[in-house]
C-alpha positions in Angstrom: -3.9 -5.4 7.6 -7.1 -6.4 7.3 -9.8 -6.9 4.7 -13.4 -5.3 5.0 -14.9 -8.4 6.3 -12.3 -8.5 9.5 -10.5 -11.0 8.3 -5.9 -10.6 8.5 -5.1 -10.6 4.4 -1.1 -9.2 5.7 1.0 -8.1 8.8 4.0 -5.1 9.0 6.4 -4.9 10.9 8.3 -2.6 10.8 9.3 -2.4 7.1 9.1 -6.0 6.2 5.4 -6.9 4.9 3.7 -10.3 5.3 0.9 -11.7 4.2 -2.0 -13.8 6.2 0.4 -16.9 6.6 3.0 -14.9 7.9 5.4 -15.0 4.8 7.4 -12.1 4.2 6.0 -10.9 0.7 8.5 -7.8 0.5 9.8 -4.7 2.2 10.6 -1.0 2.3 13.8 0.7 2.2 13.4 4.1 2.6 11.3 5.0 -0.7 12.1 1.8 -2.1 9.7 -1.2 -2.0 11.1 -4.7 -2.8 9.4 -8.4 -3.1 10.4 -10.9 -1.0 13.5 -12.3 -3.5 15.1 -8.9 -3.1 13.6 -7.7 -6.7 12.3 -3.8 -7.1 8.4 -3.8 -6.9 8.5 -0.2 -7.2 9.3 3.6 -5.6 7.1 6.1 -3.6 8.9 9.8 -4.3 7.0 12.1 -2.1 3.6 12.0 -3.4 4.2 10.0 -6.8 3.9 6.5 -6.7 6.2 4.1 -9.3 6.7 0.9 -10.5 10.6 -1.1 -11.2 10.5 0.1 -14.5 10.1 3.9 -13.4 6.4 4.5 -14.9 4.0 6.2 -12.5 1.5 4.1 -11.3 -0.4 6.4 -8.9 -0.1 9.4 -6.7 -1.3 10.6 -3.5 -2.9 13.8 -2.6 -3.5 14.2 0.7 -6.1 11.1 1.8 -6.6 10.2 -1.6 -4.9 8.1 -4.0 -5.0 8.1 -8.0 -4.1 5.9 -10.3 -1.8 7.5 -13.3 -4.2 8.2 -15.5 -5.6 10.8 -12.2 -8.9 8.6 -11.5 -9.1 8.2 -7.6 -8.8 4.2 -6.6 -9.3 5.2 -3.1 -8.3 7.0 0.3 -7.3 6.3 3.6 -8.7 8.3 6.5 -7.2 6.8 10.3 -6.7 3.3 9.7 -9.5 2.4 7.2 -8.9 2.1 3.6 -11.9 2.7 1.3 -12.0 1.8 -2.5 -13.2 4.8 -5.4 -17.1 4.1 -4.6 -16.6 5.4 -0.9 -16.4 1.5 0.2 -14.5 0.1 3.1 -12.0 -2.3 1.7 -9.4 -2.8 4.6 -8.3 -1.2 7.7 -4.4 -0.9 9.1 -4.6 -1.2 13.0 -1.7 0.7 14.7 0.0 1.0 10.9 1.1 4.1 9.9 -0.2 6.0 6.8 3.0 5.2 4.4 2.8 1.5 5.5 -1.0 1.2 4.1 0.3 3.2 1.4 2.6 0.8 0.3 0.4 -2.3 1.6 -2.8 -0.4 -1.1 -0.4 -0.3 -4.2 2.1 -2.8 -4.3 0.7 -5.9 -1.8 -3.1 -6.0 -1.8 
């Protein structure tokens, strides 16, 4: 992962997530997402997005993704991930689109 400027802010591979110093900062299992001392950050079930505590915290339609309340924080189209405002804020070389979905709402 990389911020809009170029510069490496995180790393996946395969579900483990890292951040620029290459410490692992969490992981997926399945539709689970954990931190890196094992502890629930949250859940992605299909397109609704949640945090440990089981509140929604965004959704995805499509490209896009909302926050709860339904305002659009952003979207992803290939590998670049813009903010609300249409702005480019980081891109996912060779990531696939759950894995900057996850990176977008619980890492960055």
């Amino acid at each position: 992962m990389y911020d809009a400027s170029g510069r490496q802010i995180g790393r996946v591979d395969a579900e483990r997530y890292y951040d620029a110093s290459g410490r692992q900062i969490g992981r997926a299992d399945g539709s689970q997402i954990y931190d890196s001392s094992g502890r629930q950050l949250g859940r992605i079930d299909g397109e609704r997005v949640y945090d440990s505590s089981g509140r929604q915290i965004g959704r995805i339609d499509g490209e896009r993704l909302y926050s709860a309340s339904g305002s659009q924080m952003g979207r992803i189209e290939g590998e670049h991930i813009y903010d609300a405002s249409g702005r480019q804020i980081g891109r996912g070389d060779g990531l696939r689109r759950m894995q900057m979905i996850v990176f977008f709402f619980f890492f960055m």
